[in-house]
Each structure stands twice: as structure tokens, then as C-alpha cells.
Backbone atoms as SQL, in Angstrom:
CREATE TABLE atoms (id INTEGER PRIMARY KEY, chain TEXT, resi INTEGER, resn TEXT, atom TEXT, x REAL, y REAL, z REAL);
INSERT INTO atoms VALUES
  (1, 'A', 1, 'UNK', 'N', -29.969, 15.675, 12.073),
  (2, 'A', 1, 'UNK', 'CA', -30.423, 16.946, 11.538),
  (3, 'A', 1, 'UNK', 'C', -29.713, 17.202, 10.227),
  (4, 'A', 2, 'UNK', 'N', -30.542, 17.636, 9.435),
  (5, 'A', 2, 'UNK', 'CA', -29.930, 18.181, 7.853),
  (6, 'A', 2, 'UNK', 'C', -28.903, 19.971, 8.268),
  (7, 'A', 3, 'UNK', 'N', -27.758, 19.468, 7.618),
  (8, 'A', 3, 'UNK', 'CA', -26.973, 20.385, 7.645),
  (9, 'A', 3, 'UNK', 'C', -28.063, 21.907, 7.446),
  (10, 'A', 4, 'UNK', 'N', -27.744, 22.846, 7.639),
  (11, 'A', 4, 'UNK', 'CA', -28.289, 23.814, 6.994),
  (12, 'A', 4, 'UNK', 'C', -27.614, 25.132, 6.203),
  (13, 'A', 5, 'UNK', 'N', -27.793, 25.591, 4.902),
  (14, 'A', 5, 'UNK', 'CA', -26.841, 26.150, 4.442),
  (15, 'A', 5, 'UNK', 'C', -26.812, 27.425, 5.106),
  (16, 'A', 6, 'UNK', 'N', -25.297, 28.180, 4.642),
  (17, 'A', 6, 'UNK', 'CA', -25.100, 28.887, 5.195),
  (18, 'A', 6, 'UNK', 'C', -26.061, 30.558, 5.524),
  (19, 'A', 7, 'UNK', 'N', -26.071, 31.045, 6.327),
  (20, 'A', 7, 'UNK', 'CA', -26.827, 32.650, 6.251),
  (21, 'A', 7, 'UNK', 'C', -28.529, 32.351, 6.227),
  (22, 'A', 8, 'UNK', 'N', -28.871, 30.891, 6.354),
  (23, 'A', 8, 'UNK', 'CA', -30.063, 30.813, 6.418),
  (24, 'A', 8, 'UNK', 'C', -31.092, 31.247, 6.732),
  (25, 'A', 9, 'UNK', 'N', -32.282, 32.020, 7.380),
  (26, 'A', 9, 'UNK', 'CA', -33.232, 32.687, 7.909),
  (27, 'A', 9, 'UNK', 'C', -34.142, 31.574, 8.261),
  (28, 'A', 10, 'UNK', 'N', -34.294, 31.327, 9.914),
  (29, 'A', 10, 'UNK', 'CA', -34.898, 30.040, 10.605),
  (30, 'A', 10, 'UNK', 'C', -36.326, 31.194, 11.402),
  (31, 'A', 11, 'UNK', 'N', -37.443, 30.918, 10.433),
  (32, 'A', 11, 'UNK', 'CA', -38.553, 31.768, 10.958),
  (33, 'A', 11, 'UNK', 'C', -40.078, 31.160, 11.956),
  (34, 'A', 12, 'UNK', 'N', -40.135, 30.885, 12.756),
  (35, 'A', 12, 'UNK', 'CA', -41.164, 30.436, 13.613),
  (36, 'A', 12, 'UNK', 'C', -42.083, 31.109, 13.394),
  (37, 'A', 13, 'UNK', 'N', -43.957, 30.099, 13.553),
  (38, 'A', 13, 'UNK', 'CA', -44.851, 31.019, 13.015),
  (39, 'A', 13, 'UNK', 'C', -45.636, 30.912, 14.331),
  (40, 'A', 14, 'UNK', 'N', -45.710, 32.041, 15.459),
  (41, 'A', 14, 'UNK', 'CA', -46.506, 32.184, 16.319),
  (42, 'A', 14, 'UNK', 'C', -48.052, 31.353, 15.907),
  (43, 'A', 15, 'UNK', 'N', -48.012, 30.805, 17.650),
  (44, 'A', 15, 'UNK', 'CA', -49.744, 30.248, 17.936),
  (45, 'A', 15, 'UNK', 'C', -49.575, 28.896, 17.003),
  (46, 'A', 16, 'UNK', 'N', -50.443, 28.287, 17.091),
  (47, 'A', 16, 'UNK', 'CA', -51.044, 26.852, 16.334),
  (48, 'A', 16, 'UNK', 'C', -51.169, 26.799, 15.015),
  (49, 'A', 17, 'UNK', 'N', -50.514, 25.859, 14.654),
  (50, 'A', 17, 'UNK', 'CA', -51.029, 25.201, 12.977),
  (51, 'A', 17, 'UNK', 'C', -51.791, 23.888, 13.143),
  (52, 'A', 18, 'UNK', 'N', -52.757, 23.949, 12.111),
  (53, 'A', 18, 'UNK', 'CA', -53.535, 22.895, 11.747),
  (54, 'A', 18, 'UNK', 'C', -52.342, 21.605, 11.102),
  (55, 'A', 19, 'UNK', 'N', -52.063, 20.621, 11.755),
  (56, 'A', 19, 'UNK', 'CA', -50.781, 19.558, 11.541),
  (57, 'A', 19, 'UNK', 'C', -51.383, 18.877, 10.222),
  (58, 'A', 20, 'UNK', 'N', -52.253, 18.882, 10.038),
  (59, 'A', 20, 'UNK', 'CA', -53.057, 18.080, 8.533),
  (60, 'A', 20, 'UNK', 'C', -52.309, 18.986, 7.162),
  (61, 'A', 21, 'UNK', 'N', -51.961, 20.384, 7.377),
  (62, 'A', 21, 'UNK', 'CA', -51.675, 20.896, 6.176),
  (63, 'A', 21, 'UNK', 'C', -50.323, 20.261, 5.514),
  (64, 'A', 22, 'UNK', 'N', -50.038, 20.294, 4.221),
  (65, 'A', 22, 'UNK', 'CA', -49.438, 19.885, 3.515),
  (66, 'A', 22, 'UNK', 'C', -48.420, 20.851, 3.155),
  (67, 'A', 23, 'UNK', 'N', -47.799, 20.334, 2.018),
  (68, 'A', 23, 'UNK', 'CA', -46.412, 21.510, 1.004),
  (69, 'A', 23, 'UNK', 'C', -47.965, 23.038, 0.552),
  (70, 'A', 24, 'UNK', 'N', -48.788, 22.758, -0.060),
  (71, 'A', 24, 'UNK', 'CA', -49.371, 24.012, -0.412),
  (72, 'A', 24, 'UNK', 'C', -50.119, 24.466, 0.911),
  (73, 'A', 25, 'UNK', 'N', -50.857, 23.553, 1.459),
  (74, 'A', 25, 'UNK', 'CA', -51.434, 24.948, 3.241),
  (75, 'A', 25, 'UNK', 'C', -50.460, 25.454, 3.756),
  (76, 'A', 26, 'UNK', 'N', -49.172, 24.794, 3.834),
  (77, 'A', 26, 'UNK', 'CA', -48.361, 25.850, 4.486),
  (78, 'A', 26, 'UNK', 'C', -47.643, 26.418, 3.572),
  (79, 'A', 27, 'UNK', 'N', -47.276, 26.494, 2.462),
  (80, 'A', 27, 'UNK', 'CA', -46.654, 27.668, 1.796),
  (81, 'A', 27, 'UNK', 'C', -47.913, 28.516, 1.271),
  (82, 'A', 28, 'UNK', 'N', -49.117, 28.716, 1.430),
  (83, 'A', 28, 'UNK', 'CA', -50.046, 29.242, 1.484),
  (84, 'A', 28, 'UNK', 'C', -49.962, 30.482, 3.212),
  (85, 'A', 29, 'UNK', 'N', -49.681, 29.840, 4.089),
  (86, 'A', 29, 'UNK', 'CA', -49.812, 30.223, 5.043),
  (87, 'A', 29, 'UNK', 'C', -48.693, 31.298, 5.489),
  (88, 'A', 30, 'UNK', 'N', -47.004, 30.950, 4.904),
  (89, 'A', 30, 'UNK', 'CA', -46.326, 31.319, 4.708),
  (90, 'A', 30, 'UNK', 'C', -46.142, 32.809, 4.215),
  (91, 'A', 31, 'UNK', 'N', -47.572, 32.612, 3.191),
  (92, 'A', 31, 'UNK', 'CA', -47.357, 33.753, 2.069),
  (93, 'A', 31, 'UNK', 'C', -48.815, 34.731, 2.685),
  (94, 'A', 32, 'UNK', 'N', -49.631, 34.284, 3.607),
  (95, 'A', 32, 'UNK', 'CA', -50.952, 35.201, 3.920),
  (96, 'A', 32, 'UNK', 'C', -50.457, 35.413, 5.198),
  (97, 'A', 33, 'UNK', 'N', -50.139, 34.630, 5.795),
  (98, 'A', 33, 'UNK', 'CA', -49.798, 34.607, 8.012),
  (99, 'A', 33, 'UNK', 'C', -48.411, 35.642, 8.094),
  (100, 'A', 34, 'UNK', 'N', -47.427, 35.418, 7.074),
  (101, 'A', 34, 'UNK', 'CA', -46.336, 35.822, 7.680),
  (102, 'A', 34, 'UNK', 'C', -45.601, 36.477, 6.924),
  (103, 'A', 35, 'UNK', 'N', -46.445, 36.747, 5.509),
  (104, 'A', 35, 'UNK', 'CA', -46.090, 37.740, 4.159),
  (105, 'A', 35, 'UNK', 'C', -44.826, 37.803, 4.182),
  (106, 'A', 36, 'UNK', 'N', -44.237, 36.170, 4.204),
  (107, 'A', 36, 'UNK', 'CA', -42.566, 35.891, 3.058),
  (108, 'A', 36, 'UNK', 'C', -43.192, 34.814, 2.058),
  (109, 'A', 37, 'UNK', 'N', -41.946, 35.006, 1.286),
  (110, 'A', 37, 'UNK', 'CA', -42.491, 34.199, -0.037),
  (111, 'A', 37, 'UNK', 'C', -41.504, 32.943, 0.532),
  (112, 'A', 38, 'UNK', 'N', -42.289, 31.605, 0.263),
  (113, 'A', 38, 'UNK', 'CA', -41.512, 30.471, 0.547),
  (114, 'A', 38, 'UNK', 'C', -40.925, 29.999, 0.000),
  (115, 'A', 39, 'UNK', 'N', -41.238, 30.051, -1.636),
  (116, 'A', 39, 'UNK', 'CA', -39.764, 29.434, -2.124),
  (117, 'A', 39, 'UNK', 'C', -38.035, 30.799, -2.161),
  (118, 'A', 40, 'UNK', 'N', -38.047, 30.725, -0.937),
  (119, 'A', 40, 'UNK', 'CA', -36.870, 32.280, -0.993),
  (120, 'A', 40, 'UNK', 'C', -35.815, 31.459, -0.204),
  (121, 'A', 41, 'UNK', 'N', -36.112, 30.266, -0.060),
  (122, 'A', 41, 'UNK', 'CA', -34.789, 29.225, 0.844),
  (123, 'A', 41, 'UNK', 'C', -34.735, 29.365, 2.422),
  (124, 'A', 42, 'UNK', 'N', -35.341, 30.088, 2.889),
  (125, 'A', 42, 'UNK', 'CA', -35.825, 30.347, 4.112),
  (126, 'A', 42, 'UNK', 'C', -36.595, 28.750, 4.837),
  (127, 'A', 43, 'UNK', 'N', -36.439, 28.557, 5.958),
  (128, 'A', 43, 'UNK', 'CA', -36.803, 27.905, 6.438),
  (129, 'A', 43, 'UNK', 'C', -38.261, 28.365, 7.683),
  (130, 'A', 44, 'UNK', 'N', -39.441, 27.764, 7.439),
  (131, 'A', 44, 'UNK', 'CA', -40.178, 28.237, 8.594),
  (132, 'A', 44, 'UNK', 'C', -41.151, 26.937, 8.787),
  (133, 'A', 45, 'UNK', 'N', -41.088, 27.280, 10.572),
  (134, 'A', 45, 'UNK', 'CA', -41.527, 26.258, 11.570),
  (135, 'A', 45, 'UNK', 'C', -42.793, 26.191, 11.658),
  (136, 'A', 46, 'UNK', 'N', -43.291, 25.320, 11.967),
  (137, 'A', 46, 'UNK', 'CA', -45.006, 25.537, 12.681),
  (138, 'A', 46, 'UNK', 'C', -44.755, 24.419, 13.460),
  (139, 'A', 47, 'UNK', 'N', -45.934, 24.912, 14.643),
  (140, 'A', 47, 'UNK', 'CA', -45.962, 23.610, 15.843),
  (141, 'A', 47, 'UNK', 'C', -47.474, 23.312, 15.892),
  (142, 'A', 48, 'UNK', 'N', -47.680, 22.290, 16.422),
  (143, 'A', 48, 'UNK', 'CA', -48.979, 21.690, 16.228),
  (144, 'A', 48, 'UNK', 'C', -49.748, 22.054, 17.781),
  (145, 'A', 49, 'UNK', 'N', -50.820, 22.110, 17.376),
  (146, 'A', 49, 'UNK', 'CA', -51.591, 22.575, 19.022),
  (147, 'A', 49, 'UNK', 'C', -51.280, 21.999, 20.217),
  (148, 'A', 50, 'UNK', 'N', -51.023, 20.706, 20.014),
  (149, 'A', 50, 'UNK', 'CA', -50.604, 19.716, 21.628),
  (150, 'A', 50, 'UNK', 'C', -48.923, 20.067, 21.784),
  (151, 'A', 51, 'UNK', 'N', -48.442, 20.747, 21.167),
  (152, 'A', 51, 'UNK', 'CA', -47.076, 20.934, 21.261),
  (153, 'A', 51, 'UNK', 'C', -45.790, 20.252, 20.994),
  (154, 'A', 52, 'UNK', 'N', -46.649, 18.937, 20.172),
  (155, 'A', 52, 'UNK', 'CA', -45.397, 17.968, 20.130),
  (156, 'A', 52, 'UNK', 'C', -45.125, 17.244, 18.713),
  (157, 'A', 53, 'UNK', 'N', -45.440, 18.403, 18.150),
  (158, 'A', 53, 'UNK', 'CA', -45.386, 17.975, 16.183),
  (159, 'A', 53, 'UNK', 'C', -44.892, 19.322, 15.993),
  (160, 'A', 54, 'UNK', 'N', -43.574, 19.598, 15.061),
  (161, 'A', 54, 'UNK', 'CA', -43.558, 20.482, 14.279),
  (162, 'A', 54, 'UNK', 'C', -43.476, 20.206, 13.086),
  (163, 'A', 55, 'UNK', 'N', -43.347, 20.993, 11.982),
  (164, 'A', 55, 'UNK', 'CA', -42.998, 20.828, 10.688),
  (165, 'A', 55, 'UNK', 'C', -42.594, 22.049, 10.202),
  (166, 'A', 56, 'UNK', 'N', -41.490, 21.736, 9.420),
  (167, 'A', 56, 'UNK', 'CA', -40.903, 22.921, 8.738),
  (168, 'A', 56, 'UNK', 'C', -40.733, 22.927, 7.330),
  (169, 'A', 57, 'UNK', 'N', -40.817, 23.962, 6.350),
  (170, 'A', 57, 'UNK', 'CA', -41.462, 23.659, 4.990),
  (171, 'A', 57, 'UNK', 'C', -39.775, 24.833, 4.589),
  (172, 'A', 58, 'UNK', 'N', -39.269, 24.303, 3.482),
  (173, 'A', 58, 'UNK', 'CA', -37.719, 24.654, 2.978),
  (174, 'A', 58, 'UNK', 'C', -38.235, 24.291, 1.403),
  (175, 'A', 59, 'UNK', 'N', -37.743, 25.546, 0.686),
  (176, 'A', 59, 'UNK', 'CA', -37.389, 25.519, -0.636),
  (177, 'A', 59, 'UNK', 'C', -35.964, 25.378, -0.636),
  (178, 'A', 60, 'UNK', 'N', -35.380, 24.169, -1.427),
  (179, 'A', 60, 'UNK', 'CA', -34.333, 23.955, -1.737),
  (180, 'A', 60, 'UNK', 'C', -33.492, 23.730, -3.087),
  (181, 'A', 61, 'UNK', 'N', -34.603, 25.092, -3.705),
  (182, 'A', 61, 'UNK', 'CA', -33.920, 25.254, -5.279),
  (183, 'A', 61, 'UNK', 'C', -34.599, 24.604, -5.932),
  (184, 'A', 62, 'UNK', 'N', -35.299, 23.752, -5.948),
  (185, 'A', 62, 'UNK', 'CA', -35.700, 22.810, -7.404),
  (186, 'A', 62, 'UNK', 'C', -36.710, 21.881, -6.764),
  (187, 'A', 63, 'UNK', 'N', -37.275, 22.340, -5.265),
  (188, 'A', 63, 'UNK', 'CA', -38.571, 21.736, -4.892),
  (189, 'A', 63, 'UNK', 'C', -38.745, 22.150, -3.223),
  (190, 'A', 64, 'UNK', 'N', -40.081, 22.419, -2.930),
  (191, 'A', 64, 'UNK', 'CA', -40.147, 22.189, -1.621),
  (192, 'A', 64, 'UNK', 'C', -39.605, 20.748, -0.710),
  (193, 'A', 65, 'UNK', 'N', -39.299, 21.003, 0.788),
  (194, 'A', 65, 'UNK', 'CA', -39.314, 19.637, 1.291),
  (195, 'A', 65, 'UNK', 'C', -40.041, 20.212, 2.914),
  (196, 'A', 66, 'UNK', 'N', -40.703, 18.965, 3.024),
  (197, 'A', 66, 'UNK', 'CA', -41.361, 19.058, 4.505),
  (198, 'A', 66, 'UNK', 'C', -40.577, 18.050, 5.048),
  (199, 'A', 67, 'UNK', 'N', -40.168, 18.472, 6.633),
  (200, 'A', 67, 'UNK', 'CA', -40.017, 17.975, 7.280),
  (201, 'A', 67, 'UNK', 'C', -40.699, 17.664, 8.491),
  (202, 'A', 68, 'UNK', 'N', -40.660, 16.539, 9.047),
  (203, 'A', 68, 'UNK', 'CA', -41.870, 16.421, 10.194),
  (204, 'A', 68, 'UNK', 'C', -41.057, 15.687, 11.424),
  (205, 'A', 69, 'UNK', 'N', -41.437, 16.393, 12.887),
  (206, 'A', 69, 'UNK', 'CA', -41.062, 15.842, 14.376),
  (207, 'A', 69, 'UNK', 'C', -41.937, 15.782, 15.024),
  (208, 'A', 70, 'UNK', 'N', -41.846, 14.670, 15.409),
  (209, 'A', 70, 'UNK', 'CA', -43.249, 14.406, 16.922),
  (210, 'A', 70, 'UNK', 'C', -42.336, 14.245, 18.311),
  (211, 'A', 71, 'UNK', 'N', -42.009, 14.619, 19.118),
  (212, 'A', 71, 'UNK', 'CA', -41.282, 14.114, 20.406),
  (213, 'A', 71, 'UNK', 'C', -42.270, 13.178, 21.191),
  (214, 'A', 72, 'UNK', 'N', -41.543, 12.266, 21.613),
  (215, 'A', 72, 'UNK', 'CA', -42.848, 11.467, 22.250),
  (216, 'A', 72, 'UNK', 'C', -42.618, 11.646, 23.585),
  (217, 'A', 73, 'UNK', 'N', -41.905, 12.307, 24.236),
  (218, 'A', 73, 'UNK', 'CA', -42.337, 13.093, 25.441),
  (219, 'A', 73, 'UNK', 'C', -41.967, 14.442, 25.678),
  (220, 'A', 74, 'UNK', 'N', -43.058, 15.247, 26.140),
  (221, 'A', 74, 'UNK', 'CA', -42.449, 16.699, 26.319),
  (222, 'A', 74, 'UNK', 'C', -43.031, 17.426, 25.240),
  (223, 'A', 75, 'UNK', 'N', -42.571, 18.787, 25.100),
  (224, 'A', 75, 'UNK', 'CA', -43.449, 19.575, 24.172),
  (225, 'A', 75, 'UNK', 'C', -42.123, 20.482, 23.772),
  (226, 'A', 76, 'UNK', 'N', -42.431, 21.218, 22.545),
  (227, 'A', 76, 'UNK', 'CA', -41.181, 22.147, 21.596),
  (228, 'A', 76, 'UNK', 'C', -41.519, 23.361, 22.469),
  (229, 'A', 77, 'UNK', 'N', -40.629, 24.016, 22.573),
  (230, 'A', 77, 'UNK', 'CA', -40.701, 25.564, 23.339),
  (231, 'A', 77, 'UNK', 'C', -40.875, 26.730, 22.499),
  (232, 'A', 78, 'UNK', 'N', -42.251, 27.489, 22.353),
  (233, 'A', 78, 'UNK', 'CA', -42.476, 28.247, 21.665),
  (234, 'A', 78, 'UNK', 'C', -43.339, 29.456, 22.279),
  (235, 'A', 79, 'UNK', 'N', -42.976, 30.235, 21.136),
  (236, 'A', 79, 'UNK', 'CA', -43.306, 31.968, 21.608),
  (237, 'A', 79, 'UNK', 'C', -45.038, 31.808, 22.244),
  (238, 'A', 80, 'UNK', 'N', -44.923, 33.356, 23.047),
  (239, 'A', 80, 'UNK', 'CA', -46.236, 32.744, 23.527),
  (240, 'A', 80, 'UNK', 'C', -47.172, 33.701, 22.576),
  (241, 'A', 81, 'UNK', 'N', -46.782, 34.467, 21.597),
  (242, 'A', 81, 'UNK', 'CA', -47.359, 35.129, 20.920),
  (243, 'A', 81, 'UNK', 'C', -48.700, 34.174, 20.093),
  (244, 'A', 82, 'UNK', 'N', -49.635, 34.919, 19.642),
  (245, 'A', 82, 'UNK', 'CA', -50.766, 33.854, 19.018),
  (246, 'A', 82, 'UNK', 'C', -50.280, 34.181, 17.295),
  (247, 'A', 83, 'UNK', 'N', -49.600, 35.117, 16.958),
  (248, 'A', 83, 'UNK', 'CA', -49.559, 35.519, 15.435),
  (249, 'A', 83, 'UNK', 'C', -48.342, 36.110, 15.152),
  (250, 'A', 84, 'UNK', 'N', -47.733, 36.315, 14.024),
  (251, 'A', 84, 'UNK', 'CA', -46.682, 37.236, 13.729),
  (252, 'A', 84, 'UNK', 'C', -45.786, 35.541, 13.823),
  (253, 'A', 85, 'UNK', 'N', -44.026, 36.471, 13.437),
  (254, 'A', 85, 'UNK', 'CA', -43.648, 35.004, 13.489),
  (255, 'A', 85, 'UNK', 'C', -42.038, 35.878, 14.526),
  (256, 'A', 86, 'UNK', 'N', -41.401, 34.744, 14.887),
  (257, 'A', 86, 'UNK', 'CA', -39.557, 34.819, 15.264),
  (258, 'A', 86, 'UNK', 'C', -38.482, 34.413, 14.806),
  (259, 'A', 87, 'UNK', 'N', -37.620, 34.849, 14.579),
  (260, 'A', 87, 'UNK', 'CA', -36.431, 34.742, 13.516),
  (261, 'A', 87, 'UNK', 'C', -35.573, 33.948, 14.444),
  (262, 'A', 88, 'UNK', 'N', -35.179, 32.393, 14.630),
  (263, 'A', 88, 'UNK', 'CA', -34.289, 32.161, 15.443),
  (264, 'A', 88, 'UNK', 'C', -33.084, 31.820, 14.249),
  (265, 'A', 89, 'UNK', 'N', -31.972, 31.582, 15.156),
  (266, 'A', 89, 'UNK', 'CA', -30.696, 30.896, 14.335),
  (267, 'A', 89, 'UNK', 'C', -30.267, 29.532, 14.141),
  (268, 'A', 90, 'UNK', 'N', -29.978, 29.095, 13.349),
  (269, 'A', 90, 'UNK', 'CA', -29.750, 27.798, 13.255),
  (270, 'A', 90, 'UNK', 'C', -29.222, 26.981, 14.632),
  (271, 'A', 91, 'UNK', 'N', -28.067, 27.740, 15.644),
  (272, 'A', 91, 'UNK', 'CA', -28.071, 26.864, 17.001),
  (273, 'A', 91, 'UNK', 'C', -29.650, 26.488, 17.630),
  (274, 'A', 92, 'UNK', 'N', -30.390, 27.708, 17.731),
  (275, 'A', 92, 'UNK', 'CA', -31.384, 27.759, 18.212),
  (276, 'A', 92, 'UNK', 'C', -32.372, 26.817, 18.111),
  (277, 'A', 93, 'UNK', 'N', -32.564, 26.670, 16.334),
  (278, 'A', 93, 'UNK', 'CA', -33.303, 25.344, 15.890),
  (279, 'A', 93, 'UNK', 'C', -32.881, 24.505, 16.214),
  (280, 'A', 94, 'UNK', 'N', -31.802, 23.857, 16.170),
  (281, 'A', 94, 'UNK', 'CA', -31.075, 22.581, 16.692),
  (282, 'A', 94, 'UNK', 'C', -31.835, 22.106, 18.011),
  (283, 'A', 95, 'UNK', 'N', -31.574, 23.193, 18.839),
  (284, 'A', 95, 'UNK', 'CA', -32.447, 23.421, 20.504),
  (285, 'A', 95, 'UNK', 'C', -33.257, 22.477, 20.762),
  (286, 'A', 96, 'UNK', 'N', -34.638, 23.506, 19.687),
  (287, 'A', 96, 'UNK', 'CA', -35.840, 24.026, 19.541),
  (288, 'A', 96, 'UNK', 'C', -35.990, 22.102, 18.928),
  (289, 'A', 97, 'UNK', 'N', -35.328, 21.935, 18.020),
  (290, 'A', 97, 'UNK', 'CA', -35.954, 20.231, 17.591),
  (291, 'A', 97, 'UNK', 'C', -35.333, 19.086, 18.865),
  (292, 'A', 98, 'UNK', 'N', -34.550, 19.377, 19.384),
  (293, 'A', 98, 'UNK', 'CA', -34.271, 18.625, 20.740),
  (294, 'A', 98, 'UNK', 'C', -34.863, 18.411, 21.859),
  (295, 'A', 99, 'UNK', 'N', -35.833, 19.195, 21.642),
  (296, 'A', 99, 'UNK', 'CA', -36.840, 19.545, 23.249),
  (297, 'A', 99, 'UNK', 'C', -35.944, 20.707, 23.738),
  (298, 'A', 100, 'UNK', 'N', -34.975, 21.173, 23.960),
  (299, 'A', 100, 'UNK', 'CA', -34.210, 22.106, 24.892),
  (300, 'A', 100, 'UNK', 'C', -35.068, 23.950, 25.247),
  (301, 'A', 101, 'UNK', 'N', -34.935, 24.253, 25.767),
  (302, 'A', 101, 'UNK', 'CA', -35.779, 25.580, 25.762),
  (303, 'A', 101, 'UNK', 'C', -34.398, 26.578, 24.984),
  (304, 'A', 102, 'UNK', 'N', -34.655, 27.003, 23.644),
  (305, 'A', 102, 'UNK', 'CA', -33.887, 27.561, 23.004),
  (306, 'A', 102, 'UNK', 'C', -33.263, 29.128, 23.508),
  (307, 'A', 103, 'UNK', 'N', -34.748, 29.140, 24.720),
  (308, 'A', 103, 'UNK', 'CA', -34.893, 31.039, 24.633),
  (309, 'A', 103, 'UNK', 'C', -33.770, 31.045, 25.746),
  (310, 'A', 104, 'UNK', 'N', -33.528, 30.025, 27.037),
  (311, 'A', 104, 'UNK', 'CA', -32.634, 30.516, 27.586),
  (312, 'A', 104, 'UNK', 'C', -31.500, 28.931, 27.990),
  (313, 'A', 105, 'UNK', 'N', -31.050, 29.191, 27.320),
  (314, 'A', 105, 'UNK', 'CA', -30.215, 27.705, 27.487),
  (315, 'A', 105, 'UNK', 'C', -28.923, 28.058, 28.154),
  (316, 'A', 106, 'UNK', 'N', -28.628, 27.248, 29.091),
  (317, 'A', 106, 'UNK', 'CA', -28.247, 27.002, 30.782),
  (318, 'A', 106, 'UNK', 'C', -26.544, 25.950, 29.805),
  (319, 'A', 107, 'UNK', 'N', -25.381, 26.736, 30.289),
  (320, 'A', 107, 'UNK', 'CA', -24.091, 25.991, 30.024),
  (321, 'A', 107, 'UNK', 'C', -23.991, 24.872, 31.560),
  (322, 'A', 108, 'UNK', 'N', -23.540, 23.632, 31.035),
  (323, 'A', 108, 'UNK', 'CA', -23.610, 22.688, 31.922),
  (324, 'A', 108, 'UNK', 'C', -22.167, 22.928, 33.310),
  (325, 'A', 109, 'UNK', 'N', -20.940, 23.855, 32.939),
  (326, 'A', 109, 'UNK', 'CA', -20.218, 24.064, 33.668),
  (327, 'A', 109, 'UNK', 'C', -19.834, 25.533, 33.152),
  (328, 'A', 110, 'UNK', 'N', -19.509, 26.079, 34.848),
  (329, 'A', 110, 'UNK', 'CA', -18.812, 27.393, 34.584),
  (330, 'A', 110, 'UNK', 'C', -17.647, 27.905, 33.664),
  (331, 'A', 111, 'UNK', 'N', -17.876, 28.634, 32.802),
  (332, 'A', 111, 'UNK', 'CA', -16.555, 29.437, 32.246),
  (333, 'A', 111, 'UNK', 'C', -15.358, 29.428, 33.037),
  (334, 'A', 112, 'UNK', 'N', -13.990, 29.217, 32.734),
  (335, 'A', 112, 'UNK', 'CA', -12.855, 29.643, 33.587),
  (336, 'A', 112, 'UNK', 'C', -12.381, 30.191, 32.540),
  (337, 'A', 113, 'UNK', 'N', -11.576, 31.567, 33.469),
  (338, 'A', 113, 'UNK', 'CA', -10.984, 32.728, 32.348),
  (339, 'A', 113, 'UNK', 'C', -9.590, 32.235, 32.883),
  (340, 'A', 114, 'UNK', 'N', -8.747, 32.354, 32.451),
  (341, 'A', 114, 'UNK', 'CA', -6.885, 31.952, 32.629),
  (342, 'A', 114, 'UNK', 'C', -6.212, 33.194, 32.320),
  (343, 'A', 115, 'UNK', 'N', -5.577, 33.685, 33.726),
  (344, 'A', 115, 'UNK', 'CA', -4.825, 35.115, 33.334),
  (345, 'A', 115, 'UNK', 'C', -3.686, 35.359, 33.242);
């Protein structure tokens, strides 16, 4: 995973994207679906209808970059909303590109408090 800078804004775009779109359909989409402007360094997600492609479109100062994930088993865990978008945090994305279910993630051993 690409580091991500600091204070970032990690925005998910409810419901299905067409996976064919490019750097302009989705910073098009960006700017009509979810009225932010994309080159603002913000990072935002789209998932593909079968659930197992995302892509995320990042202005990084001096050009867009797409990034693209297919999991080849399993599906990304996403809102069940059809529109509007969700603000997760960079742990979250990490998750969210792992397969992990971001919304409620399970610690593998109990806390011990020491008194």
C-alpha cells in the first residue's frame, strides 16, 4: 500500500461504478455524484458491481493517479447505501483493500489492563 499523506480525507462513493471509467469518468463523477472537487488531494473509492474491483482516483499535486484492486476471492465491504458517499480513515482503507470488514473489526486477543 502507498503511504498516505498526512490528514488525508478517504471518501467512498455509495452503490456501483461502471469499472470501464477512466481518470476523467471518475473525476467527472467525483464532481456531479459527490460534489467534491478531485483535484483537492482527497482520495475517493469506487467499487465495481460484482464487488471485487475497486479503484481509487488521488490528485497528487501535479497529476491524477488511479489505482486499481481486484481480490480474487471474496468481495470489498461496502455501505449499503445506493448514493451519497462515507468518509473512512486511512486504518479503515487499509481494511477495506484487504478484504477485512472495516465497519466492525474484531481484535484477535483480549485487552489486559495491569493495576
Amino acid at each position: 500500500m502507498i503511504a498516505l499523506p498526512s490528514g488525508v480525507k478517504v471518501w467512498l462513493a455509495a452503490g456501483a461504478t461502471d469499472m470501464r471509467k477512466g481518470f476523467d469518468g471518475l473525476a467527472a463523477l467525483v464532481q456531479m455524484q459527490l460534489a467534491e472537487d478531485p483535484f483537492s488531494g482527497q482520495l475517493f473509492v469506487f467499487r465495481g458491481r460484482a464487488g471485487d474491483r475497486v479503484k481509487i482516483l488521488w490528485w497528487s499535486g501535479d497529476g491524477l493517479c488511479l489505482f486499481a484492486k481486484r481480490l480474487e476471492r471474496g468481495r470489498f465491504v461496502w455501505p449499503q447505501a445506493t448514493h451519497g458517499s462515507v468518509c473512512l480513515s486511512g486504518a479503515q482503507l487499509s481494511m477495506l483493500l484487504e478484504g477485512i470488514d472495516w465497519r466492525r473489526p474484531v481484535r484477535t486477543a483480549e485487552t489486559m489492563l495491569s493495576v
